[in-house]
BAFI-3210 file (N, C-alpha, C; in Angstrom, 3 decimals, decimal comma, padded with zeros to 6 digits):
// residues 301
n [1|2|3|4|5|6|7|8|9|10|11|12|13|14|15|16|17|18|19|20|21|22|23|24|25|26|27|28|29|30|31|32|33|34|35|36|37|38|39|40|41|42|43|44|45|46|47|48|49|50|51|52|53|54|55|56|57|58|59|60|61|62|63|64|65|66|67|68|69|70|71|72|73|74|75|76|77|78|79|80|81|82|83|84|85|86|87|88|89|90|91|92|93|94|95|96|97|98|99|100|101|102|103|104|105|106|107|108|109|110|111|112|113|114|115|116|117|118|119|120|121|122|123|124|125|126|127|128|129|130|131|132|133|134|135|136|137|138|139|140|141|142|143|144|145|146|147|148|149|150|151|152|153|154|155|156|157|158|159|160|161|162|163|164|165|166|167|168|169|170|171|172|173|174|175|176|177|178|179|180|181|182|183|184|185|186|187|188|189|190|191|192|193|194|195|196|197|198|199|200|201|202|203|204|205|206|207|208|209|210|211|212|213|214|215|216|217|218|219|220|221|222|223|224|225|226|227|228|229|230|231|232|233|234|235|236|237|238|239|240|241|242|243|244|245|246|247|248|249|250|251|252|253|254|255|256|257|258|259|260|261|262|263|264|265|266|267|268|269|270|271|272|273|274|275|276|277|278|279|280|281|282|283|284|285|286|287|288|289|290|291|292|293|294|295|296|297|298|299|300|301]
n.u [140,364|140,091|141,116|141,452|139,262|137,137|137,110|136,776|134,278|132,712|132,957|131,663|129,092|128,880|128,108|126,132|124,167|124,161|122,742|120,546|119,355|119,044|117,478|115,041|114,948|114,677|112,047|110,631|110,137|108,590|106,239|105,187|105,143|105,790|106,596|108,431|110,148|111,313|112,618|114,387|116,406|117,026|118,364|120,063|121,478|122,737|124,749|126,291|127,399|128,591|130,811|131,595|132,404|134,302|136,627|137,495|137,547|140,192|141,556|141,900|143,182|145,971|148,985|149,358|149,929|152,348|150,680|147,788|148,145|147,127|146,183|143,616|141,025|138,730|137,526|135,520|133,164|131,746|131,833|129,889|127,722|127,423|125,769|123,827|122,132|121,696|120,112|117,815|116,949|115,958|113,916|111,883|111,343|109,901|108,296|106,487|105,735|104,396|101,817|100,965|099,751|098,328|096,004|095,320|094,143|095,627|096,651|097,140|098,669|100,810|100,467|101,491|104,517|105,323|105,402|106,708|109,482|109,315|110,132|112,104|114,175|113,340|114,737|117,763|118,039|117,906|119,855|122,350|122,278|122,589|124,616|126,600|126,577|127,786|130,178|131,411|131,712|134,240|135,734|134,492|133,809|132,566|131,744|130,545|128,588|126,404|125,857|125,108|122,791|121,446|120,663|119,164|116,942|116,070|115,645|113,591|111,555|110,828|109,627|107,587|106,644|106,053|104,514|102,190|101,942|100,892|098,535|096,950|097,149|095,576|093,231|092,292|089,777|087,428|084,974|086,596|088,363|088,637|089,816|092,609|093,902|095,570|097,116|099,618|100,543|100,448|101,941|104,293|104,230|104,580|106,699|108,770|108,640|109,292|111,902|112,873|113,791|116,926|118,228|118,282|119,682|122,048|122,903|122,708|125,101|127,103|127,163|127,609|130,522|131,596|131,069|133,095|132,186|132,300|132,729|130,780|131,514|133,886|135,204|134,562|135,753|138,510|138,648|137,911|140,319|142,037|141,693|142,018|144,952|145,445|145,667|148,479|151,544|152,579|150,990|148,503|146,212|144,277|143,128|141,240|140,949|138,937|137,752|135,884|136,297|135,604|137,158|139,244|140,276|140,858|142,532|143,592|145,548|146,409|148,573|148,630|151,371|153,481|156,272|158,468|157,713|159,164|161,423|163,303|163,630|163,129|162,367|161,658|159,877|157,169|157,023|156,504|153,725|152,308|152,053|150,485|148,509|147,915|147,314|145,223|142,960|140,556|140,312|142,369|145,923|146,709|144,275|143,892|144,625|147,121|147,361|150,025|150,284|152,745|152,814|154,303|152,838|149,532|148,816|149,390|148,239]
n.v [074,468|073,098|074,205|073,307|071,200|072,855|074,406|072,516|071,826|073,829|074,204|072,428|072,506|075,160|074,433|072,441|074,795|076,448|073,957|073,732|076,244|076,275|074,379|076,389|078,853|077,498|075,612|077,259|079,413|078,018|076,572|079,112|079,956|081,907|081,608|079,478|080,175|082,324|081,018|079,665|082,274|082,832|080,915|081,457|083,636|083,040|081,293|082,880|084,303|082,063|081,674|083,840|083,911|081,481|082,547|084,284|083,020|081,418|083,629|084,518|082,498|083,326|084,157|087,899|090,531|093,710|095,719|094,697|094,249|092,710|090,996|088,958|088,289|090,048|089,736|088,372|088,518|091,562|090,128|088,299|089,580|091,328|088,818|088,608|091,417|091,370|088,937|089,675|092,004|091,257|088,958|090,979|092,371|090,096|089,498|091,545|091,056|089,442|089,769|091,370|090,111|088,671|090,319|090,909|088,671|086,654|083,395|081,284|078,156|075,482|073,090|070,011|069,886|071,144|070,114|068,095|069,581|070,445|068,109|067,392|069,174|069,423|066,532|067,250|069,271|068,562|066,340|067,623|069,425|067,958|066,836|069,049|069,111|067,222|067,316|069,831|069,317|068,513|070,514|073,133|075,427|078,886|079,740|077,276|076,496|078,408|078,037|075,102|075,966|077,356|075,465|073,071|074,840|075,656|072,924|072,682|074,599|074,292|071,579|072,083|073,143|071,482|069,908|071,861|071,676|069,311|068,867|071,399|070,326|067,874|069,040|070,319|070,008|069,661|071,249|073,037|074,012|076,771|078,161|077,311|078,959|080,990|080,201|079,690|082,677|082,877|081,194|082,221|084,289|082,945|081,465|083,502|084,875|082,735|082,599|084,945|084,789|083,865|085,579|088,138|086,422|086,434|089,146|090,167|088,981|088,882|091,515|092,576|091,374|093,642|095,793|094,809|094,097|092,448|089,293|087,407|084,949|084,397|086,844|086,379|083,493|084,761|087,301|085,063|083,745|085,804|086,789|084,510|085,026|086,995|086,683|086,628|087,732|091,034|091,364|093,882|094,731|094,186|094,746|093,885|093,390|092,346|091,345|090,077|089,102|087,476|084,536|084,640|085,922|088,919|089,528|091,082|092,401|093,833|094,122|095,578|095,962|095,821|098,395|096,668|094,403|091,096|091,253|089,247|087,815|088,342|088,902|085,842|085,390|086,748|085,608|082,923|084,091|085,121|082,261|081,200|082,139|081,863|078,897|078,548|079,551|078,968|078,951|078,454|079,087|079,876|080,897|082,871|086,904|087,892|089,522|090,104|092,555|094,213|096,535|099,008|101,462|103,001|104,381|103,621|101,141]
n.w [002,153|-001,394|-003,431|-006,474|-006,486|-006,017|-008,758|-010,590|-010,025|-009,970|-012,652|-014,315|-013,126|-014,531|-017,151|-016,528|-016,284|-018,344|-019,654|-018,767|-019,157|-021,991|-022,494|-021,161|-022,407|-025,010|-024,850|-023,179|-025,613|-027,781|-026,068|-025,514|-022,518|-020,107|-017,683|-018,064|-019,264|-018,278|-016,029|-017,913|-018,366|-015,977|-015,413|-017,302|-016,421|-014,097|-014,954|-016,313|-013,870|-012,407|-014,572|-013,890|-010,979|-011,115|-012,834|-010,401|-008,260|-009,272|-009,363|-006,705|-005,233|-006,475|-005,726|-003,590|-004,877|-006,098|-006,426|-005,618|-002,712|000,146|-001,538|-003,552|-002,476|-001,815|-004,024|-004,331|-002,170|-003,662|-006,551|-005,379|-004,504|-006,903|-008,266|-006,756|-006,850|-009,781|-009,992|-008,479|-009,289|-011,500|-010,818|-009,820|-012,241|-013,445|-011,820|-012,040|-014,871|-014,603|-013,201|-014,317|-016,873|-015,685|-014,907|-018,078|-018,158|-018,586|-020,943|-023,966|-023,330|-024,128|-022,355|-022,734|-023,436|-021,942|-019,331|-020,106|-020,067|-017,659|-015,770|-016,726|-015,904|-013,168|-012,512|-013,279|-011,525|-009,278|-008,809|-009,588|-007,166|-005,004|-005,957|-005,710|-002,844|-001,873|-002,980|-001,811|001,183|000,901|-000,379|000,636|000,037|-000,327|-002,984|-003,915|-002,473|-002,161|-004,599|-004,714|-002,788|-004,767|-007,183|-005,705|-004,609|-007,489|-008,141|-006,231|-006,768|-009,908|-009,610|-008,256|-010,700|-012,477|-010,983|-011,629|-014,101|-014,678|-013,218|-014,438|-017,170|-016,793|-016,463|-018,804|-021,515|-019,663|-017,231|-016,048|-017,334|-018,272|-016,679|-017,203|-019,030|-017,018|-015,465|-016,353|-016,116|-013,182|-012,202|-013,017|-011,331|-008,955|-008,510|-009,172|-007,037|-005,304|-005,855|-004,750|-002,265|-002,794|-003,907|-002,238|-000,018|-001,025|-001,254|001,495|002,698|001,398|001,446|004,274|004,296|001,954|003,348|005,601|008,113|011,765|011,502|013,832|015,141|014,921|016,062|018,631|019,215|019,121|020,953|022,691|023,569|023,384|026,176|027,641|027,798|029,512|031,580|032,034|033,570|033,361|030,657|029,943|028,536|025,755|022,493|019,378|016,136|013,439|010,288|007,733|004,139|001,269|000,805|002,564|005,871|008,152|010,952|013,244|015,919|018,960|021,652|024,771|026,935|029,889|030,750|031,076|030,013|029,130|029,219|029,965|027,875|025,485|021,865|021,708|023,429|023,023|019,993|020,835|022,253|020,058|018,749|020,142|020,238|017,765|017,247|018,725|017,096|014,655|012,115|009,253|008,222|006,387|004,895|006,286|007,243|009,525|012,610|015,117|017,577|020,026|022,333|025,072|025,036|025,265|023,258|020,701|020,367]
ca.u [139,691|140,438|140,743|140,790|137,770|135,808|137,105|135,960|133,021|131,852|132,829|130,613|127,722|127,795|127,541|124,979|123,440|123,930|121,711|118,926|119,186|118,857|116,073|113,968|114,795|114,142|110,785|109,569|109,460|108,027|105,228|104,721|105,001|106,536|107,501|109,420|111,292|112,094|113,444|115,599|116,542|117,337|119,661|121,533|122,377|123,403|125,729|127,256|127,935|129,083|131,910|132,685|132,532|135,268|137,669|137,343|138,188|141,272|142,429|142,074|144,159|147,066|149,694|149,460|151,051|152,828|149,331|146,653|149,192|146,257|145,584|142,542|139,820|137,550|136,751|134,478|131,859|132,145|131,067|128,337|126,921|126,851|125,237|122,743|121,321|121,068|118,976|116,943|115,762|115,293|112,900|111,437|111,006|109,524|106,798|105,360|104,793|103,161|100,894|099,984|099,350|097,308|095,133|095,142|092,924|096,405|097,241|096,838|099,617|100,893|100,567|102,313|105,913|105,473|105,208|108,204|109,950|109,556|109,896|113,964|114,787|113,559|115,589|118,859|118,605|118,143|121,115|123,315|122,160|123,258|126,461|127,512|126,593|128,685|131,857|131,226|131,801|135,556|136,238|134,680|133,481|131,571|130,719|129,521|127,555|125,682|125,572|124,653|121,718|121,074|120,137|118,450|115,746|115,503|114,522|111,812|110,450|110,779|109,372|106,307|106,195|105,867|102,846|100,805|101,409|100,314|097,076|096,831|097,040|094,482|092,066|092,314|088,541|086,941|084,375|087,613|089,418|088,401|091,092|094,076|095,308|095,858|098,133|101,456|101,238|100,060|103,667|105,467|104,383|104,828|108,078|109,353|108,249|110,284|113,722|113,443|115,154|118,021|119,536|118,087|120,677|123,363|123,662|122,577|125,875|127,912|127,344|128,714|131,898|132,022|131,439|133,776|131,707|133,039|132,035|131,039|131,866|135,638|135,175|134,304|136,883|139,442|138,352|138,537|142,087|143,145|141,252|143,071|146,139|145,281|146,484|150,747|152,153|152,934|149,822|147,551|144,762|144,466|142,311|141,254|140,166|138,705|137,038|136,235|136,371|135,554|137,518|140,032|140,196|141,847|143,063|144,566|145,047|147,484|147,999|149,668|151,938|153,809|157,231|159,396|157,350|159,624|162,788|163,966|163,988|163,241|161,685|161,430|158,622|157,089|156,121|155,368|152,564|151,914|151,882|149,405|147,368|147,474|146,625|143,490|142,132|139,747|140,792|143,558|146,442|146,405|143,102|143,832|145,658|147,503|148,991|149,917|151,468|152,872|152,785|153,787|152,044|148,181|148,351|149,598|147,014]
ca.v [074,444|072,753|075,226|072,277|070,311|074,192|074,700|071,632|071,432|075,068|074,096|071,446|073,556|075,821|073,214|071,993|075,168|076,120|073,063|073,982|077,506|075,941|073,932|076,840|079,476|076,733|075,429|078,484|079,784|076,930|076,240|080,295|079,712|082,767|080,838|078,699|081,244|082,929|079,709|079,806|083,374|082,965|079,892|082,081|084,846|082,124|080,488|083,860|084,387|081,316|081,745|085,068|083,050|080,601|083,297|084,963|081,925|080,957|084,610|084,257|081,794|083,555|085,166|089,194|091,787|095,326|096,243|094,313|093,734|092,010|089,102|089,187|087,566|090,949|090,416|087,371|089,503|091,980|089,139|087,636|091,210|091,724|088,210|089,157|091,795|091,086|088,192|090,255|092,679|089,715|088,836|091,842|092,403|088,426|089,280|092,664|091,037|087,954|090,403|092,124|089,344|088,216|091,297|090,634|087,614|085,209|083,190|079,378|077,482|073,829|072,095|068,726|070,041|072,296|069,184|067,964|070,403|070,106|066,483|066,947|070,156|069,107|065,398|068,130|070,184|067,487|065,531|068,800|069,932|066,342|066,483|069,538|068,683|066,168|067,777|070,760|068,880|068,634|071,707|073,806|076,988|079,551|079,888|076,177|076,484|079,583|077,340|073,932|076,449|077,574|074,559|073,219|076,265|075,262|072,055|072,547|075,261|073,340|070,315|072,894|073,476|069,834|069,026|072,535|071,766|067,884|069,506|071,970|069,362|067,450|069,826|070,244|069,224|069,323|072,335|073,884|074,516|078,220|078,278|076,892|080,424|081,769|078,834|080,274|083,373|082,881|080,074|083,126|084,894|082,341|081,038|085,153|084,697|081,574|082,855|085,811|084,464|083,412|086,769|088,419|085,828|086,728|090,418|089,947|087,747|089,770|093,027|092,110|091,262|093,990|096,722|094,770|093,781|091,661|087,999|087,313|083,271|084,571|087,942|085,734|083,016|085,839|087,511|084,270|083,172|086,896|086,781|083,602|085,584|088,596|085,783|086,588|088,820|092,209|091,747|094,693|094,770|094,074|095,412|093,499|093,550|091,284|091,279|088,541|089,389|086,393|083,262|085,155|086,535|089,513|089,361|092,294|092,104|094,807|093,817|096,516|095,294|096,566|098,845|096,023|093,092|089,978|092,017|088,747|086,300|088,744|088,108|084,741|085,314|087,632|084,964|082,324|083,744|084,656|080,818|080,531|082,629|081,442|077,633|078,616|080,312|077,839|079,359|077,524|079,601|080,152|082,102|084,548|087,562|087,856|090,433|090,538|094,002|094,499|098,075|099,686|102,888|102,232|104,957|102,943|100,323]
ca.w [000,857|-002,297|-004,997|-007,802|-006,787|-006,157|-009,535|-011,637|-009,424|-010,945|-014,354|-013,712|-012,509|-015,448|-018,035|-016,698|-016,001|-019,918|-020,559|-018,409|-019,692|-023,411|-022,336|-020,954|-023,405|-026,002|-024,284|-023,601|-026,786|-028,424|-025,654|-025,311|-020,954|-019,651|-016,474|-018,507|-020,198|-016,896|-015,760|-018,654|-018,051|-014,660|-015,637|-018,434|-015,798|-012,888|-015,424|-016,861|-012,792|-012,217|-014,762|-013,112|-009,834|-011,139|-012,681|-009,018|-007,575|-009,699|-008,966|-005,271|-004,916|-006,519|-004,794|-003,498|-005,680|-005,263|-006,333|-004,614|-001,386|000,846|-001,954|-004,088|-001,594|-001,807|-004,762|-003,665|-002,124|-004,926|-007,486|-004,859|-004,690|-008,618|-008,612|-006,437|-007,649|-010,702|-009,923|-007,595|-010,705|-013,091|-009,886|-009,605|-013,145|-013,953|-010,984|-012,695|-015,896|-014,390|-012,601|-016,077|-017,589|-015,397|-015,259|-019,020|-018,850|-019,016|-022,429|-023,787|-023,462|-024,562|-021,687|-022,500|-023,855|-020,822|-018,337|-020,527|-019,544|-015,625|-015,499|-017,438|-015,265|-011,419|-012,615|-013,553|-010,581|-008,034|-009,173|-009,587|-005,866|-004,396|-006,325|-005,279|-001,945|-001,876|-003,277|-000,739|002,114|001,091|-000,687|001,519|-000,604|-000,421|-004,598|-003,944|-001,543|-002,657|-006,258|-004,263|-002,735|-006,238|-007,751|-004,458|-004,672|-008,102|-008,250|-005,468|-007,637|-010,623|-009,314|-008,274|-011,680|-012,725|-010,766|-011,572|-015,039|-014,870|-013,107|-015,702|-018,117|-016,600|-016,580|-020,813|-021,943|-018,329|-016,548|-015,471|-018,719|-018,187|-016,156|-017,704|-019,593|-016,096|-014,654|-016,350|-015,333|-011,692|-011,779|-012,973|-010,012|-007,307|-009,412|-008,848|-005,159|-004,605|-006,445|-004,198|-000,964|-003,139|-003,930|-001,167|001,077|-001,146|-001,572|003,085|003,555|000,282|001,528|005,209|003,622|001,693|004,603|006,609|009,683|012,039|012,009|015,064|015,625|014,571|016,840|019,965|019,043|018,980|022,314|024,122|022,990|023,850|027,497|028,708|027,571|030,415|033,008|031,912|034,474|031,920|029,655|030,677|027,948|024,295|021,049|018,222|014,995|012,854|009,250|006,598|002,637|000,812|001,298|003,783|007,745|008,644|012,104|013,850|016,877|019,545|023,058|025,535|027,735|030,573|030,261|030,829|029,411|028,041|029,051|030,399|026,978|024,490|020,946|021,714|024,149|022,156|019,276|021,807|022,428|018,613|018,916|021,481|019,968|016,269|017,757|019,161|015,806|014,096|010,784|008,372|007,952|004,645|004,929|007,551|007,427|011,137|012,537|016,717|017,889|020,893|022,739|026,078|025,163|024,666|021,830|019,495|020,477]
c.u [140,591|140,240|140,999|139,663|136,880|135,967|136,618|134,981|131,554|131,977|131,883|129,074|127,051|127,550|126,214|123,691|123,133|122,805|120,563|118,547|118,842|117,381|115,190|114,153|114,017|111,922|109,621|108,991|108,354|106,706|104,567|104,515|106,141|107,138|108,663|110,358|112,131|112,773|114,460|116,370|117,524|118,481|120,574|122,308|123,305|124,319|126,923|128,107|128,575|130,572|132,669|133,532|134,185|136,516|137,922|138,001|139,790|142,521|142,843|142,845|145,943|147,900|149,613|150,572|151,623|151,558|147,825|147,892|148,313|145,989|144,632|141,231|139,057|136,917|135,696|133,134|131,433|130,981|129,649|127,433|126,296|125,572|123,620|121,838|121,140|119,759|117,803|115,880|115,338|113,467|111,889|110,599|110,227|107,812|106,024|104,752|104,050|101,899|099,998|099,362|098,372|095,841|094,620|094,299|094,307|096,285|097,104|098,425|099,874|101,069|101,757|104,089|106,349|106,166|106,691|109,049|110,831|110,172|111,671|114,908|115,124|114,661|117,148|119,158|118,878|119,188|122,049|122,974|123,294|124,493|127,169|127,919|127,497|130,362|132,170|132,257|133,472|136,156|135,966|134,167|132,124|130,621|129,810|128,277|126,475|125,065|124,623|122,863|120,399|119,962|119,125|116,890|115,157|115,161|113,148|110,958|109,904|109,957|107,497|105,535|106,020|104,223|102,089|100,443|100,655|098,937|096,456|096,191|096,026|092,969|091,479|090,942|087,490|086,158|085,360|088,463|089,446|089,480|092,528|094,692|095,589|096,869|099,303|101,546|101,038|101,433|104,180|105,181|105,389|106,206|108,939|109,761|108,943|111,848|113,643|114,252|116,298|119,071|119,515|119,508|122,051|124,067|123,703|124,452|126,580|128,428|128,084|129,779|132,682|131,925|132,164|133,139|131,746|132,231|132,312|131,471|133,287|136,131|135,449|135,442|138,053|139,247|138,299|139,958|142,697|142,568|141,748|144,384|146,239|145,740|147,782|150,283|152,937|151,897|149,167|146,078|145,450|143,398|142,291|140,482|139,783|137,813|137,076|135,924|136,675|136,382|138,723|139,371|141,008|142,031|143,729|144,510|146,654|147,520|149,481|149,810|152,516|155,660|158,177|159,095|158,832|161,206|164,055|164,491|163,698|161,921|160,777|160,070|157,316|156,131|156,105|154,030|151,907|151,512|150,508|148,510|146,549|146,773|145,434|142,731|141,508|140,547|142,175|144,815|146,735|145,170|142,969|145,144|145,827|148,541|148,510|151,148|151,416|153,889|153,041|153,086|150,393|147,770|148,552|148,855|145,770]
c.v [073,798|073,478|074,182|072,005|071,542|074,397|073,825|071,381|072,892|074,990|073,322|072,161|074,710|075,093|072,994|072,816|076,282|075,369|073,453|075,190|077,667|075,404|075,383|077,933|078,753|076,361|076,477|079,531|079,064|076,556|077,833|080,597|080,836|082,166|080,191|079,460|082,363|082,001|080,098|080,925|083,711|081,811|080,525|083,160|083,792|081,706|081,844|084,659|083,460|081,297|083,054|084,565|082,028|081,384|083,726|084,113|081,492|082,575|084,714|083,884|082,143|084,307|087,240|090,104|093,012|095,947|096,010|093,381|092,791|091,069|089,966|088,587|089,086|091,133|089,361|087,838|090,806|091,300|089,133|088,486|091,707|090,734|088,190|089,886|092,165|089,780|089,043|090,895|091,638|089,501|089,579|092,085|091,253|089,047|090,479|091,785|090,101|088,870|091,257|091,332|088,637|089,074|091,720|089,548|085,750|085,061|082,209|079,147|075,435|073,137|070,377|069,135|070,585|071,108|068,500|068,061|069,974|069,262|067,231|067,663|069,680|067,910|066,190|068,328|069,214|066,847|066,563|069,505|068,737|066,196|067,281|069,691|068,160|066,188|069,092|070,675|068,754|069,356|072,557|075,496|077,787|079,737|078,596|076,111|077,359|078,536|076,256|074,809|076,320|076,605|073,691|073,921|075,429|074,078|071,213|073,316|074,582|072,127|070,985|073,229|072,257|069,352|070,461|072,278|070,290|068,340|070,241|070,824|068,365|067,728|070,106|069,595|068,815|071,134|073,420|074,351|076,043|078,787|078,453|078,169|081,380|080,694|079,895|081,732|083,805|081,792|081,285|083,757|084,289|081,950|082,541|085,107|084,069|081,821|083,896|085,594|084,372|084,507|087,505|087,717|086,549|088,107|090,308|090,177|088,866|090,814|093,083|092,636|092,399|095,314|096,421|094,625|092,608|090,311|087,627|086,079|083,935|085,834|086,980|084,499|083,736|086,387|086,282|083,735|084,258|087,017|085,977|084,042|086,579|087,993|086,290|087,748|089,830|092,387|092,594|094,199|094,188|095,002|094,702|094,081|092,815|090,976|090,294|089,342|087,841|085,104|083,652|086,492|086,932|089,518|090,386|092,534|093,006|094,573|094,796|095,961|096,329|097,261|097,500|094,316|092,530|090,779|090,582|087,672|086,775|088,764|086,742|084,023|086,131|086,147|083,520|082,467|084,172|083,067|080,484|081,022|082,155|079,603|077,701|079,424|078,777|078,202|079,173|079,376|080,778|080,940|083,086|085,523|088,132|087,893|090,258|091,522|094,203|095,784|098,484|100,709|102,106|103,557|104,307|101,701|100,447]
c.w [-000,184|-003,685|-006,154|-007,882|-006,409|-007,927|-010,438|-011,090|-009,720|-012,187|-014,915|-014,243|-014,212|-016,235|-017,702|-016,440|-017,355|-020,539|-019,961|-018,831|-020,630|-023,444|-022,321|-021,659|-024,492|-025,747|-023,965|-024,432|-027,576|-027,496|-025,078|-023,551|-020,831|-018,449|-016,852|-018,766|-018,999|-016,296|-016,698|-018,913|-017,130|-014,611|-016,316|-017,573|-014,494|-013,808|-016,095|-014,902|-012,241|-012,804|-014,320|-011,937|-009,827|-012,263|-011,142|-008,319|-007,893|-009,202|-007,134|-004,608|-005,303|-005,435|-004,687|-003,548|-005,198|-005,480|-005,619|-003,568|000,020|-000,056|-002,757|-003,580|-001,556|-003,134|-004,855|-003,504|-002,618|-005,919|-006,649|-004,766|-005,912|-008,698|-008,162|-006,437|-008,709|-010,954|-009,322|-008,775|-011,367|-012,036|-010,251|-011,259|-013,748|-013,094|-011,703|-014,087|-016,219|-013,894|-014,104|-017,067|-016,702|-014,772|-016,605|-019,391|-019,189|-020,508|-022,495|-023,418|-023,258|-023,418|-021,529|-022,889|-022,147|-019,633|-018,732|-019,829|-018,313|-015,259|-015,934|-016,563|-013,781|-011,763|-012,734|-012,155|-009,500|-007,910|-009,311|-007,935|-004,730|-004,794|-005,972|-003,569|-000,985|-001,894|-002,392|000,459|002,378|000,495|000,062|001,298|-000,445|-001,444|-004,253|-003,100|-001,986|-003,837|-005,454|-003,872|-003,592|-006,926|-007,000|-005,001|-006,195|-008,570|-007,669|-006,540|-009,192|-010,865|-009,296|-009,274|-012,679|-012,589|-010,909|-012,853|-015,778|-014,525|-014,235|-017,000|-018,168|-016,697|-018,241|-020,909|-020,263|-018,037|-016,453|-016,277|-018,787|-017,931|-015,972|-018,230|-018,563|-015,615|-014,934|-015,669|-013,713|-011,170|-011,821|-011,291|-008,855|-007,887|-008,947|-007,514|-004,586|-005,103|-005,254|-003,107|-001,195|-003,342|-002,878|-000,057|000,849|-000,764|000,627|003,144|002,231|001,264|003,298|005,011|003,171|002,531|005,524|008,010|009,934|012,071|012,988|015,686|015,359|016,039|018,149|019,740|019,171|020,508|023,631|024,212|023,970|025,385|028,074|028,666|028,933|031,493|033,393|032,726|033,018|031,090|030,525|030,256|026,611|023,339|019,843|017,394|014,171|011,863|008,471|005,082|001,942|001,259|002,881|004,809|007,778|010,014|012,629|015,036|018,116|020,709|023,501|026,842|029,006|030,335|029,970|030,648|028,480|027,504|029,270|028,949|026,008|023,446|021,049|022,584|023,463|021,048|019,518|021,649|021,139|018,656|019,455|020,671|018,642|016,234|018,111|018,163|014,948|012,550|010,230|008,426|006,489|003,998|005,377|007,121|008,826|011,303|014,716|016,804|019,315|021,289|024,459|026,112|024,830|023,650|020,946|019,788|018,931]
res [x|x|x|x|x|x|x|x|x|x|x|x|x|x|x|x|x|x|x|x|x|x|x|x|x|x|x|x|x|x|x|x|x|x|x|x|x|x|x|x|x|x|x|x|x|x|x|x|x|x|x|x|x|x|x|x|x|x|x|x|x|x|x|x|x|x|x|x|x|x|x|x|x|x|x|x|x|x|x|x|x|x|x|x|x|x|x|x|x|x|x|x|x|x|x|x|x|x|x|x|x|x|x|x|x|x|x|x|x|x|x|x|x|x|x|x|x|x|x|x|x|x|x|x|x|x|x|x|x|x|x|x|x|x|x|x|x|x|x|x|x|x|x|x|x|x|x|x|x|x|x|x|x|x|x|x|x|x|x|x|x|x|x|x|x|x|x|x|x|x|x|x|x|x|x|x|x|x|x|x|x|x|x|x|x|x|x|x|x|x|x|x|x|x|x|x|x|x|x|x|x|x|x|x|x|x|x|x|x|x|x|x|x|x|x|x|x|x|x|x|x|x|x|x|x|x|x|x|x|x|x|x|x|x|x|x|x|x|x|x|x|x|x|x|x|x|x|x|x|x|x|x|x|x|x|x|x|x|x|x|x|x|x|x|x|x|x|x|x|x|x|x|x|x|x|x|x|x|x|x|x|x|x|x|x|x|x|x|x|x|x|x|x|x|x|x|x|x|x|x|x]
***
């Protein structure tokens, strides 16, 4: 990972997720579209997580204290957890009062600012999805990715909200005009409907992290490394362990040997196969925490 280009590549992100937040606060006051205004809602809380996201990040990377002695990588899924559900309620809360309002008979609304709107946002998000895309690929992060998602999601929905309100708009002075003060809040709905996967993934893939269960592509990477190991004359068995907390992999890993394992060369055989073992880990150094203990008793296993 590149903790610079994750870091100006979220400074980035909120900026520009400030402006779309300005837009649809702004827009949706002024054209009275509750969709809109949940749009812009849902941009002001992604961008006040985003700069949590990129403190989190800058702390991450520091070095581990006499107080947090493992690093600060838990507090990763932590954040992605807060971020998640708080979107989730916003969700949750956006879809009841599209549903009331539209057991209310719906509301007018300005059509052409509305279409505005759509047209400035999907052009935002699309070009902020693609860019972070782009810068991903060699930083490597998790915030981005989640963010790259982010923006993604929203400028399909966005875009959705482009062409119902060009229809909409079409309809103005036509048989079907009846119609039109139900549009916004039947978007809010489906607009509610389509954010939900997004936190839903996070708090999923968060909450993992933060119970500590093992990822299994690392688990099974780990178990085959230590199984071609069971070959050495003296290895009996082993025992791992193996959790992820945001950008770092703990590794723990105890193999019981026999009384007079590596009596002949010492130490030196000893973190050999530390060696062997830390070569066949997909995972950078610098991310993992990795520990190998070696035991003739299999209590201390």
């Amino acid at each position: 990972m590149q903790p610079l280009l994750e870091q100006r590549a979220l400074k980035i992100s909120i900026v520009a997720t400030l402006i779309v937040a300005g837009l649809g606060v702004g827009f949706g006051l002024v054209t009275g579209s509750q969709s809109i205004l949940f749009d812009g809602m849902f941009s002001t809380i992604d961008a006040a997580m985003s700069g949590l996201a990129l403190i989190v990040s800058r702390l991450a990377e520091r070095e581990a204290t006499r107080r947090f002695q493992h690093g600060f990588w838990h507090f990763e899924p932590m954040v992605a957890a807060l971020n998640g559900a708080i979107l989730l309620l916003l969700c949750v809360y956006a879809f009841l009062n599209a549903v009331r309002g539209l057991m209310a008979g719906g509301h007018a609304l300005d059509f052409g600012p509305a279409t505005l709107y759509a047209l400035l946002v999907t052009l935002l998000c699309a070009t902020m999805a693609v860019y972070l895309s782009r810068i991903n690929r060699h930083a490597d992060s998790e915030f981005l990715r989640i963010d790259q998602k982010n923006w993604l999601m929203a400028a399909l929905i966005t875009a959705a909200l482009l062409g119902a309100f060009a229809i909409a708009l079409g309809l103005e002075g036509t048989a079907l005009a009846h119609w039109t003060p139900y549009v916004d809040s039947a978007l809010l709905a489906i607009l509610t409907l389509g954010f939900l996967p997004i936190p839903i993934g996070i708090i999923r893939r968060a909450m993992k992290e933060v119970f500590l269960i093992a990822p299994s592509a690392i688990d099974r990477e780990v178990r085959a490394v230590m199984d071609g190991l069971l070959t050495r004359d003296g290895i009996e068995r082993y025992y791992s362990h193996v959790a992820k907390s945001g950008r770092g992999t703990f590794i723990e890993i105890h193999i019981v040997t026999s009384p007079d394992f590596a009596t002949g060369r010492g130490m030196i055989e000893l973190d050999e196969i530390r060696e062997e073992i830390a070569s066949g880990l997909s995972v950078p150094p610098q991310r993992r925490w990795f520990t190998v203990a070696f035991t003739a008793e299999e209590r201390w296993a």
